[in-house]
C-alpha positions in Angstrom: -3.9 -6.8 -17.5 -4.0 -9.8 -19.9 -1.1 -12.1 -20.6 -0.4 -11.7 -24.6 1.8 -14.3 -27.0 4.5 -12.8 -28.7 7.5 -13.5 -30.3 10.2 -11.7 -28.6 14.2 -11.4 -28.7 15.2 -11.8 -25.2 14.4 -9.4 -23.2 13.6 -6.5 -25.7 9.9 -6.1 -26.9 8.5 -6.8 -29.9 10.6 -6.0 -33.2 9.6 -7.9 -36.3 12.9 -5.5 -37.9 15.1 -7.6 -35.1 17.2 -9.9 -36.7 18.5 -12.6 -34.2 17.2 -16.4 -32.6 14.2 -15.1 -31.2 11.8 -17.1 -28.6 8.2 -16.9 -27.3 7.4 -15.7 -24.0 4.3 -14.5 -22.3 4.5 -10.5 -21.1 2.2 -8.5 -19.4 0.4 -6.4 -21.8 0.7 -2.5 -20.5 -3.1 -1.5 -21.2 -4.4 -1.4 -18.6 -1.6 -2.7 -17.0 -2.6 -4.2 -13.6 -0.4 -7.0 -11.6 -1.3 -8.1 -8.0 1.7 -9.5 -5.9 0.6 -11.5 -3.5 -2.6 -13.6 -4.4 -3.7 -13.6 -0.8 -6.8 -12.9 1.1 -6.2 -8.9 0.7 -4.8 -9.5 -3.2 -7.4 -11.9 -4.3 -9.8 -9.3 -2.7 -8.7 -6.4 -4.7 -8.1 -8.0 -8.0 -11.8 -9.0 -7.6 -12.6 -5.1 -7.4 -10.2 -4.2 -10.6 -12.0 -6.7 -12.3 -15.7 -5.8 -11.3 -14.2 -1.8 -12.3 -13.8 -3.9 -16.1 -10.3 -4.2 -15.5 -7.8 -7.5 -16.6 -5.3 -7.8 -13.5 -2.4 -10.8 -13.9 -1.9 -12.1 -10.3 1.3 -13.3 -9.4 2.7 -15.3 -6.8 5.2 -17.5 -5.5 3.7 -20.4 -6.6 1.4 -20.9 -10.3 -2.3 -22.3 -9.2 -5.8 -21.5 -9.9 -7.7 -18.6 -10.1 -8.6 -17.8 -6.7 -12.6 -17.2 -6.0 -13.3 -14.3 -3.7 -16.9 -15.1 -2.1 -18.9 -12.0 -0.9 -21.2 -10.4 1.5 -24.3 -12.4 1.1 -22.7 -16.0 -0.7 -21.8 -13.8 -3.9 -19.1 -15.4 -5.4 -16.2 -14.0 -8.5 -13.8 -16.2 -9.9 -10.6 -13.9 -10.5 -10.2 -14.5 -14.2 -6.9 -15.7 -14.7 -4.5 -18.2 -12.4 -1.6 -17.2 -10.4 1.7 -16.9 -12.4 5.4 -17.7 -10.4 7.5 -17.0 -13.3 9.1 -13.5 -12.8 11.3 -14.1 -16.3 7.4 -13.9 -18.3 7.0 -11.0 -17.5 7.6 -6.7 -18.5 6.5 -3.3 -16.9 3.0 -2.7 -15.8 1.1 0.5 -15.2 -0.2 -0.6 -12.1 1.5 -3.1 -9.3 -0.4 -3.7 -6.3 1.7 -5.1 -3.3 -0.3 -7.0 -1.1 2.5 -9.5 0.6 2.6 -9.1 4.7 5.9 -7.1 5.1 7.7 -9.9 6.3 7.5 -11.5 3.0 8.6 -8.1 1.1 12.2 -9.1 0.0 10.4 -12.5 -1.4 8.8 -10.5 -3.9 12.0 -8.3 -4.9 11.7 -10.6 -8.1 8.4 -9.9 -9.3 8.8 -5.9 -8.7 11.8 -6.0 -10.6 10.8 -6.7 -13.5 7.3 -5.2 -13.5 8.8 -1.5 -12.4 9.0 0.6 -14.9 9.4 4.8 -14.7 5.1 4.5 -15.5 4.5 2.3 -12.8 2.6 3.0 -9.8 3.7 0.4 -6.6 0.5 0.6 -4.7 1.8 -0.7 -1.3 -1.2 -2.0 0.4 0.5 -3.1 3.8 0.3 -3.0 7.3 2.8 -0.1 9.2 4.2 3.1 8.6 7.4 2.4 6.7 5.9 1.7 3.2 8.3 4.0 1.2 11.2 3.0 3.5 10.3 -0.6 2.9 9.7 -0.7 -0.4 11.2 2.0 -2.1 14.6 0.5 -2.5 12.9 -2.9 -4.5 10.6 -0.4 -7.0 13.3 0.9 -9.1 11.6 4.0 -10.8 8.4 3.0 -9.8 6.5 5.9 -7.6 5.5 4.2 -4.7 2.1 4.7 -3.4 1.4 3.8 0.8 -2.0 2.5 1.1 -3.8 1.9 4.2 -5.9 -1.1 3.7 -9.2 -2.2 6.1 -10.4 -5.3 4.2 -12.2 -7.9 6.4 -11.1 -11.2 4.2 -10.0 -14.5 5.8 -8.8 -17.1 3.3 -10.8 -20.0 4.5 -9.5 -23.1 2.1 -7.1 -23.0 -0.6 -8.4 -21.0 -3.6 -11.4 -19.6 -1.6 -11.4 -16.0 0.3 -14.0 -15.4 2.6 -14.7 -11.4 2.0 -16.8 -11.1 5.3 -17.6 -6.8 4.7 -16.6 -4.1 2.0 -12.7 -3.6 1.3 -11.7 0.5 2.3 -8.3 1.8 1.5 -7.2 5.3 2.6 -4.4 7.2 0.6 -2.6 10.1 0.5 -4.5 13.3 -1.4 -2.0 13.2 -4.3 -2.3 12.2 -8.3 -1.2 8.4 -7.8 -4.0 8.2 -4.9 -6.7 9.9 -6.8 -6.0 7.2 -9.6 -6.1 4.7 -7.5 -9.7 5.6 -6.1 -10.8 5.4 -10.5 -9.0 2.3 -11.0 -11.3 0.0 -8.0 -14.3 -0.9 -7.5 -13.7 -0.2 -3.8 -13.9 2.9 -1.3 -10.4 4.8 -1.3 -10.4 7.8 0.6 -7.8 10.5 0.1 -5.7 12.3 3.1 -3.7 15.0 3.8 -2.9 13.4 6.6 -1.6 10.4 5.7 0.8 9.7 8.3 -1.7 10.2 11.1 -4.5 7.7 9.7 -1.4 5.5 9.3 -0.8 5.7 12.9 -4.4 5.0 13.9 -4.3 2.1 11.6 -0.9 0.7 13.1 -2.5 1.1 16.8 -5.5 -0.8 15.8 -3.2 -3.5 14.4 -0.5 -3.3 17.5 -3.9 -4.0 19.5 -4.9 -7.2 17.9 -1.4 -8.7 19.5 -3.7 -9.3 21.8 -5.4 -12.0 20.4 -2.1 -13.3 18.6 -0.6 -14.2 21.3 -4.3 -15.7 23.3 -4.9 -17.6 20.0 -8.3 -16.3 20.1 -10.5 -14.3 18.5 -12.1 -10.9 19.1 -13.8 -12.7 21.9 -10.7 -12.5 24.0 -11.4 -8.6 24.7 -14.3 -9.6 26.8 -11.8 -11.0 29.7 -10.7 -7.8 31.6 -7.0 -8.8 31.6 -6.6 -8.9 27.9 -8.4 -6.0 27.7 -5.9 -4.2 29.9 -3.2 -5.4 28.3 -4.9 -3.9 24.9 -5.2 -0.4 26.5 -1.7 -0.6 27.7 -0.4 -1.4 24.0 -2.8 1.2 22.3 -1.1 4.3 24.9 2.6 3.5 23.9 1.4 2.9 20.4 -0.6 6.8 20.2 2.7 8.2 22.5 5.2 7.0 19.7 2.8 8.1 17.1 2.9 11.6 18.5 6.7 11.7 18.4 6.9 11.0 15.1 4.3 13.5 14.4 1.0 11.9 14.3 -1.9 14.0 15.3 -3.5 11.4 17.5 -4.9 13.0 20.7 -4.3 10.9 24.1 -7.8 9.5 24.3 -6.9 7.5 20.6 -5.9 4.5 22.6 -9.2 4.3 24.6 -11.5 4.7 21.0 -9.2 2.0 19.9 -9.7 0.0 22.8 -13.6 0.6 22.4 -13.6 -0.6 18.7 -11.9 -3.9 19.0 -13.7 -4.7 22.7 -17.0 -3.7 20.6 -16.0 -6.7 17.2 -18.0 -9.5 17.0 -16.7 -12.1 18.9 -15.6 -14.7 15.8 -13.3 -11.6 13.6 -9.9 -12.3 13.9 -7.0 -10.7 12.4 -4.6 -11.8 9.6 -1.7 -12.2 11.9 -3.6 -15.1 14.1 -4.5 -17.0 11.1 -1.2 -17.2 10.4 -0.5 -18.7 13.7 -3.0 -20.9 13.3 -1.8 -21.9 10.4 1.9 -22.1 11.5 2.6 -19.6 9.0 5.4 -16.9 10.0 4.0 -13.5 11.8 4.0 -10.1 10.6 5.2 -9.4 14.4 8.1 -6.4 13.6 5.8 -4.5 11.4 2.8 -4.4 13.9 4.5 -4.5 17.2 8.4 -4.0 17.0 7.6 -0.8 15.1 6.8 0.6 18.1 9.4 -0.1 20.2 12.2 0.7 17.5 10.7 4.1 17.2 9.5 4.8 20.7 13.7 4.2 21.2 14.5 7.0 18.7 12.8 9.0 20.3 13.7 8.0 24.1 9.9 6.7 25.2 10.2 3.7 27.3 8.0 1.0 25.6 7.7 -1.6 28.0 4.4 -3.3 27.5 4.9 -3.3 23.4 8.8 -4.8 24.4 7.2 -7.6 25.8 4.7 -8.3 23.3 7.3 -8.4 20.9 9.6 -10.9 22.0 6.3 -13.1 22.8 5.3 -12.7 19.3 8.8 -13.4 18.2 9.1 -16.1 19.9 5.9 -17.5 18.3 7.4 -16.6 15.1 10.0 -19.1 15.4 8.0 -22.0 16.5 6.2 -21.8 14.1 
């Protein structure tokens, strides 16, 4: 997507027949129409893979800044093209909006997805949970929204700089807007017709890294056998409320789960502890209190994930 001069009435498009004052803003040109919310670690990381796919993305953020540089596997580095943009008002429909905020920081970018819905547009919602649609639907207007489930080992290490430390993978549902998707990145996307089960499985490996949230440590942590326990005990309530809501995960999910992490190399971490060590806010309700609000709907006692909740929470606020 590249960012085009023209000489607009306000808010209309270009029509040199217009009679009226007219002024000159910047708008998103709709060919090919990409915009990035959400500049982040996972944004800057897939705007690096539109571009690589020959693609012009607009990135746009809460704040204007530099373009980001997204350094590889192996010291390879891309500089995104363009800089962040923080001025919602420059800005018309897209073909393509990928949301890459934590969920937590959704309604903060109800701005940029009003104006860059249109009825063409495609919300990619590249998040962590289950409740993309629920989440976002109500801020995308006529948009179709897209839930993507995103593995993409990237750590912003300094401002400007994202550490891309393995190859980005999303998963989407086996329908049109995900088969797009897979054409428009330089990036594996696998397609579903499972969706809400590999969402599940994503959610439990997420609910799991609590664990070293609330430790402050890395994936060394799962090496002490209390941690570890307190993993496996997160994972089961996790796959048992997954199940309910109709998740095909069978009962021995939460020990493969359990396996994975324990088997990490000890210095990966996971986005929501470099937000606390960063003092950022935490991504705690999407990861954690989902499963409590849902294991309550369905009347499964959720104990262990109750706890780690309100510890997260509490974290949340200190910070």
């Amino acid at each position: 997507m590249r960012y085009v001069d023209q000489t607009l009435r306000p808010g209309k498009r270009p029509d040199h027949r217009s009679g009226g004052r007219a002024v000159t803003v910047a708008i998103l040109d709709r060919v090919p129409g990409i915009a990035v919310i959400g500049p982040g670690a996972v944004g800057a990381t897939l705007a690096a893979a539109a571009e690589r796919a020959g693609h012009h993305v607009a990135l746009c953020g809460r704040r204007a800044g530099p373009a980001p540089v997204v350094e590889g596997p192996g010291g390879k580095r891309h500089a995104l093209a363009g800089p962040v943009r923080a001025d919602p008002a420059r800005a018309a429909p897209a073909e393509w909006v990928l949301l890459t905020v934590k969920t937590h920081q959704t309604a903060g970018a109800a701005g940029w997805l009003r104006v860059l819905c249109g009825p063409d547009t495609v919300v990619a919602v590249l998040q962590n949970g289950v409740e993309h649609r629920a989440l976002v639907g109500p801020l995308a207007g006529p948009a179709h929204v897209l839930p993507v489930i995103v593995w993409c080992p990237s750590e912003a290490v300094s401002p400007g700089l994202v550490l891309q430390r393995g190859p980005a993978r999303l998963t989407v549902p086996d329908e049109p807007a995900g088969a797009r998707l897979a054409a428009l990145l330089d990036a594996q996307v696998d397609r579903t017709r499972d969706f809400g089960t590999e969402a599940w499985r994503k959610l439990c490996m997420n609910a799991v890294a609590a664990v070293m949230v609330l430790a402050g440590r890395r994936a060394e942590v799962y090496g002490d056998p209390k941690h570890l326990a307190l993993a496996r005990a997160i994972a089961a309530e996790c796959v048992a409320v997954g199940r309910a809501e109709g998740a095909r995960l069978e009962p021995a999910t939460a020990d493969a789960i359990v396996a994975q992490l324990a088997a990490m190399p000890p210095d990966m971490g996971t986005s929501m502890l470099y937000d606390r060590l960063a003092g950022r806010r935490l991504e705690w309700d999407a990861r954690n209190g989902v499963v409590a609000r849902l294991g309550a709907r369905h009347g499964i006692p959720t104990p262990v994930s109750d706890d780690v909740s309100a510890r997260l929470q509490a974290l949340d606020g200190a910070g």
